[in-house]
N, C-alpha and C positions, 0 to 999 in steps of 0.2 A: 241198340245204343245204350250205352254203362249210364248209370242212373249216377249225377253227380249230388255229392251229401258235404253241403257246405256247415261244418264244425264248429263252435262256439267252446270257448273252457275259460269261465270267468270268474272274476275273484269271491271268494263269498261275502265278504261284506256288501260288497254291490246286490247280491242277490239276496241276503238280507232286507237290506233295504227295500230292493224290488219287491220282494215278497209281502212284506208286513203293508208295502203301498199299495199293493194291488188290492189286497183283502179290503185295508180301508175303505178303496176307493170303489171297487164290485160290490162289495161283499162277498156272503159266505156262499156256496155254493148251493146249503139249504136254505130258502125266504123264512123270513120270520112268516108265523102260523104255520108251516108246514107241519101235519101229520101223518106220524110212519101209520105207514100200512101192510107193516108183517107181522106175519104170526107171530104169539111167544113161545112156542116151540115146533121146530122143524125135524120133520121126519125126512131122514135121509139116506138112501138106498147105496149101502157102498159095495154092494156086490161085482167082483173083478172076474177077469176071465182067468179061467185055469193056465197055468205059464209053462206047466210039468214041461210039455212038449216042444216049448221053446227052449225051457230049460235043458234038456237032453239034446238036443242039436248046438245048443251053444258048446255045453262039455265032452260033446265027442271031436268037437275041431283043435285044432293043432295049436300050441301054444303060438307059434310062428304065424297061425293067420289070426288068432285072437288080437298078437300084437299090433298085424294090420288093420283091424276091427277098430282097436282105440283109436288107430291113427285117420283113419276114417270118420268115424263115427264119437269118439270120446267116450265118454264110462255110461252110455247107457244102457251096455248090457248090468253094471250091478244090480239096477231098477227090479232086475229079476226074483233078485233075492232078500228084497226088501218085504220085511212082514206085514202085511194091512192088520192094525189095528183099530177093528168095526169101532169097539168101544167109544176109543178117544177120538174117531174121526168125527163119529155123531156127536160126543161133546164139543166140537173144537168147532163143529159148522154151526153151532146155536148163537158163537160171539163172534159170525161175519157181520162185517158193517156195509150193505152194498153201498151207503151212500156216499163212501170216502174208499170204496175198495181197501177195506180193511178189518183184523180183528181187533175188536174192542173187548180189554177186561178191565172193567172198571173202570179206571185210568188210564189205562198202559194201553196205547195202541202199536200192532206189530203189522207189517203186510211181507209178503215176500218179494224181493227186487230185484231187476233186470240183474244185476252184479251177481248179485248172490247165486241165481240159477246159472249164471252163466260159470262161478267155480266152482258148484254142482257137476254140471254135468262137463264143462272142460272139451267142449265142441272143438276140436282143431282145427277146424276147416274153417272156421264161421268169421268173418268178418264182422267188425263194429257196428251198428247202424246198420246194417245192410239187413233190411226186414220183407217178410214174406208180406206180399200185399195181393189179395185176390183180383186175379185179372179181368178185366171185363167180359171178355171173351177168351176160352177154352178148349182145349180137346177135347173130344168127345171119350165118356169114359175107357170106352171101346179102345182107340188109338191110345191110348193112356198104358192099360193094359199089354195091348201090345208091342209098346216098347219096351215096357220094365221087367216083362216075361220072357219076352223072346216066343214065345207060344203062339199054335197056330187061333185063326180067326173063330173057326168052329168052337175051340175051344173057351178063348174069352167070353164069346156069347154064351154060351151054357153057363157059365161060373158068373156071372152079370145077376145081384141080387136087387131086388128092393124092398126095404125095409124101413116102415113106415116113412118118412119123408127123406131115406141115405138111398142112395146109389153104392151098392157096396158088394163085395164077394168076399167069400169064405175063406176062414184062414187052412180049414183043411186040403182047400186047393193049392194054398200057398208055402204049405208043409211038404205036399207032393212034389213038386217043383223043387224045391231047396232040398230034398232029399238025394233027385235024382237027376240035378243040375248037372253038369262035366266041367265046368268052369267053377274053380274055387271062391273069385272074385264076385262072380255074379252070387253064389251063393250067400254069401256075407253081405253082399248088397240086401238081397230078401229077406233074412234074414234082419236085418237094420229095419226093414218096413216092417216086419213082422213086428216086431218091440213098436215099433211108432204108434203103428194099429190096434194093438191089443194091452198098452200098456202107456203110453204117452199121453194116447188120445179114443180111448174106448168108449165111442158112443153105441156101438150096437156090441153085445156080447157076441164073441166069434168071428166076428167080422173086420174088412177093414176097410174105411169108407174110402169113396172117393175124394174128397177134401184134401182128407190124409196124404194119397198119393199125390196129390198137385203139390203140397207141400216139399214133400219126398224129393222128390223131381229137381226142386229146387236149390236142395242141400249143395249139389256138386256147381253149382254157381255161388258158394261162399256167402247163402243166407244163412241167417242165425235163428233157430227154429222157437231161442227162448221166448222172444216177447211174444210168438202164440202161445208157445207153451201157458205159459202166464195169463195172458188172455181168455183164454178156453176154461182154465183154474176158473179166476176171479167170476166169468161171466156165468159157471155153471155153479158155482157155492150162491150166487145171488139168484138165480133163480129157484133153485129151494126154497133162500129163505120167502122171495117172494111168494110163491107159490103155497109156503107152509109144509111142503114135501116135493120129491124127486129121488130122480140115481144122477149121483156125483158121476161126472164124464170125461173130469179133469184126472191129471196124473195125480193120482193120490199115494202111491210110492214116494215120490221128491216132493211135495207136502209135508208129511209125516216127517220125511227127514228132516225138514227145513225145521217147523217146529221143535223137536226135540233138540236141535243142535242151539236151540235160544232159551235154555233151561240153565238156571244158574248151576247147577249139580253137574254141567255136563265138564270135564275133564279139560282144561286148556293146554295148548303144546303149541303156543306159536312158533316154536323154531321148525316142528318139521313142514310147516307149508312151503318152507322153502326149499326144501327137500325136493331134488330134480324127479318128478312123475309121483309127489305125492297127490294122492285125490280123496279128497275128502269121504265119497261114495262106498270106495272101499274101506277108510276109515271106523265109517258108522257099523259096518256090517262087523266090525270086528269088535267091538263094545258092548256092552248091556248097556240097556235101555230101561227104563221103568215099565212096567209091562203088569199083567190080571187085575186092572183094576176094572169097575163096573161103569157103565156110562153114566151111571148119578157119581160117583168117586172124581171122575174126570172133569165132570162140570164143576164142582163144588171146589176144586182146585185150580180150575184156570178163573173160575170167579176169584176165589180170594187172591189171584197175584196180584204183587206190588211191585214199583218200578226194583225194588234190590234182589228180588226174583229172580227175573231179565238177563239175559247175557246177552244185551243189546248186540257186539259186535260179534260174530261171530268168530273164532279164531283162526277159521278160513278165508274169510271176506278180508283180503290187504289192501284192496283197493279202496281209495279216496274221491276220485275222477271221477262223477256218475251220470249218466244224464238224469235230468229235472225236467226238461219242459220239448216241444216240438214245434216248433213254428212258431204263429202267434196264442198257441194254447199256453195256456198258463200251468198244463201240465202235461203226460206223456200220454197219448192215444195208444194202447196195444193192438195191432192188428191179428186176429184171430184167423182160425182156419171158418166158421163158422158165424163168426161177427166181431164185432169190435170192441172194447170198452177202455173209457180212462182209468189213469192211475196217479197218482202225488205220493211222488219219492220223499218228495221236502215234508212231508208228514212222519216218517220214520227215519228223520236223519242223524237220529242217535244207534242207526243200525250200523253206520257208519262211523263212527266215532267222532258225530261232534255232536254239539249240544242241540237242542231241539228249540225250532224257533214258529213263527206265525207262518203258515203257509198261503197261498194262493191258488183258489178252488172253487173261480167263477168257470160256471157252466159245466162242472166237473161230474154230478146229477144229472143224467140223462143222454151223457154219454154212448151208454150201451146200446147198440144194433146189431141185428140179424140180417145174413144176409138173402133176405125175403123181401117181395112184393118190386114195387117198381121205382123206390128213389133212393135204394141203397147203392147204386153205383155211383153218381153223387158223390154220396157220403165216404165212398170210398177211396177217389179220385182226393177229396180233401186233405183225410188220412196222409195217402199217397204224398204229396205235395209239401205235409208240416213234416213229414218225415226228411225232407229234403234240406232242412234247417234245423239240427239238436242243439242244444246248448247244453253244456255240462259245467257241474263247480266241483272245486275241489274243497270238502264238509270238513277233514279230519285236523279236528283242533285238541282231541284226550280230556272235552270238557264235555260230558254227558245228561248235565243237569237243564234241564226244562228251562227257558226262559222267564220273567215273571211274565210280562206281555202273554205267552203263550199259554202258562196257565189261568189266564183270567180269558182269554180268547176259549181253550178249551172250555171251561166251564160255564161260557154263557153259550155258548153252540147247544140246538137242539140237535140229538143223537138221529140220524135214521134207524133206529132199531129199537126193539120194547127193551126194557133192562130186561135182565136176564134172570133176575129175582123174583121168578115168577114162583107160579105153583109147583112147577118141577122140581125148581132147586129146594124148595122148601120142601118137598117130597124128598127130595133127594137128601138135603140133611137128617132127615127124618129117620130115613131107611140106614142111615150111615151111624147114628146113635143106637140103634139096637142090637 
């Protein structure tokens, strides 16, 4: 049965309003007395899988199936040839804010948004709202396997890994297969998991979990993969900082990109987004970028940004229309391949082009779930359900300036995070003075 997704697009004064009233009336999402409990610096493991070999199977195919590829799949084959910069990744994860899913510098908070990943990667297939939600009951990885392979039984079981708590198999088996596939179509399909696996959603190096695939699976029924994508992001940069260390597990390719593209330095060209099959992905790839600085360099710069820094909208992002809220939430649940966590648009709605107002971000803290132990189906039955009701505003007013309300709101909010003016940065200026 088609899952029906009843639609809301409302005026934004009204949500204004809504907003600033809810806050009053909840409150903030942090209680007064709340203290953060993360480190003040996070050690983060950005090590990625080697791509060479995806990269070489994508460049020996035909420009004729590449084109089918986009028309498939969207631009995430570029993802490939996006440079990870260790440096600025580990500075950039020291100003996550898990308690508002967002980074904070200073003043200026940015996240990344449902809209913007989605003219990122430029999914054609993907319908609106129509989001990946883990089902209660599944195939078994096995059967899993062997529809998406085509390959015999023996074989799946051999290639069946477990590593530490994934169900997963190797991508060397899945390089075998897409080598010596006979069907061009099916090869391009594996190839699409392959990128998913090793490059979207890398939690085991070399491997591609089972998660992954149940996602996968779901593409060709016009799910839209961004709000996990997003999800998986947000919930794996928060457990670092929780934790005080970790390996980032989220796509840190479109990360890096998003960032960079909200740097005031970066080059604007609004006309060509209108340009029939321009994509922003390939854009990036073709620019210089700021690049060799040190991870004390990268701190000490995204510390000192100011809002005229900011290239709040991006010159991609033309959309106005966004969703804000799901159901009776007062903000957006992301459904992940691996758990859940919320997020507040209306907190960054000068990414959008209007001005930034008081958001609403009761219960917004605690959000995040794994989907472990025995009352996460529940939880995710709920998910399910406020997904069934979005509401979206249309923000763009070309007035980008803070509200007063909102910066007297910002400023008496306790932050969830240590300032970031720790003994680092001050190392870090240190080292940068000599």
């Amino acid at each position: 049965m088609e899952r029906k997704v009843h639609k809301e697009v409302e005026d934004n004064a009204e949500v204004l309003r809504w907003s600033e009233q809810s806050q009053l009336t909840n409150g903030d999402s942090l209680k007064p007395g709340y203290v953060s409990e993360l480190f003040s610096y996070t050690h983060v493991n950005v090590r990625q899988n080697d791509l060479n070999e995806l990269q070489e199977i994508w460049e020996r195919c035909e420009a004729a199936d590449q084109e089918i590829f986009y028309q498939l799949y969207g631009d995430i084959s570029y993802l490939l040839d996006v440079p990870i910069d260790r440096n600025l990744f580990r500075a950039l994860a020291q100003f996550w804010n898990p308690g508002y899913s967002c980074f904070t510098f200073g003043r200026v908070d940015v996240t990344p948004t449902i809209e913007e990943y989605q003219a990122l990667l430029r999914c054609p297939r993907a319908q609106a709202d129509r989001v990946y939600t883990k089902p209660p009951v599944t195939l078994s990885f096995k059967k899993k396997l062997l529809s998406i392979t085509g390959m015999s039984e023996d074989w799946v079981v051999k290639n069946i890994k477990k590593k530490g708590d994934s169900e997963c198999f190797p991508w060397s088996a899945l390089k075998e297969i897409i080598n010596r596939h006979p069907d061009q179509r099916k090869k391009l399909d594996l190839l699409a998991l392959g990128i998913y696996g090793l490059v979207i959603f890398p939690k085991v190096l070399g491997y591609i979990d089972v998660s992954v695939v149940d996602l996968f699976e779901r593409l060709d029924k016009h799910v839209d993969p961004v709000p996990a994508i997003l999800a998986e992001t947000f919930r794996s940069l928060s457990s670092c900082r929780r934790e005080g260390e970790g390996r980032f597990i989220g796509c840190a390719p479109l990360l890096l990109v998003w960032i960079l593209n909200h740097f005031k330095h970066v080059e604007r060209a609004p006309g060509r987004v209108f340009l029939d099959g321009f994509s922003p992905l390939k854009d990036f790839l073709s620019k210089d970028w700021p690049g060799g600085f040190t991870e004390e360099k990268w701190m000490v710069i995204f510390k000192d940004i100011r809002d005229g820094d900011v290239l709040w909208r991006a010159s991609w992002n033309v959309t106005s229309d966004i969703l804000y809220r799901c159901g009776e939430r007062d903000w957006v649940p992301l459904p992940g391949i691996w758990g859940y966590v919320g997020y507040a648009p209306l907190l960054v709605s000068r990414q959008y082009g209007s001005r930034q107002f008081i958001l609403a971000t009761r219960d917004l803290l605690g959000s995040d779930f794994a989907f472990k132990g025995d009352q996460y189906k529940n939880k995710v039955r709920g998910v399910a359900e406020a997904w069934k009701q979005t509401r979206r505003v249309k923000l763009f007013t070309y007035d980008l300036e803070p509200s007063q309300d909102f910066e007297q709101w910002r400023s008496s909010r306790r932050l969830h995070y240590d300032d970031i003016e720790t003994r680092k940065v001050a190392r870090a200026r240190e080292k940068l003075k000599v």
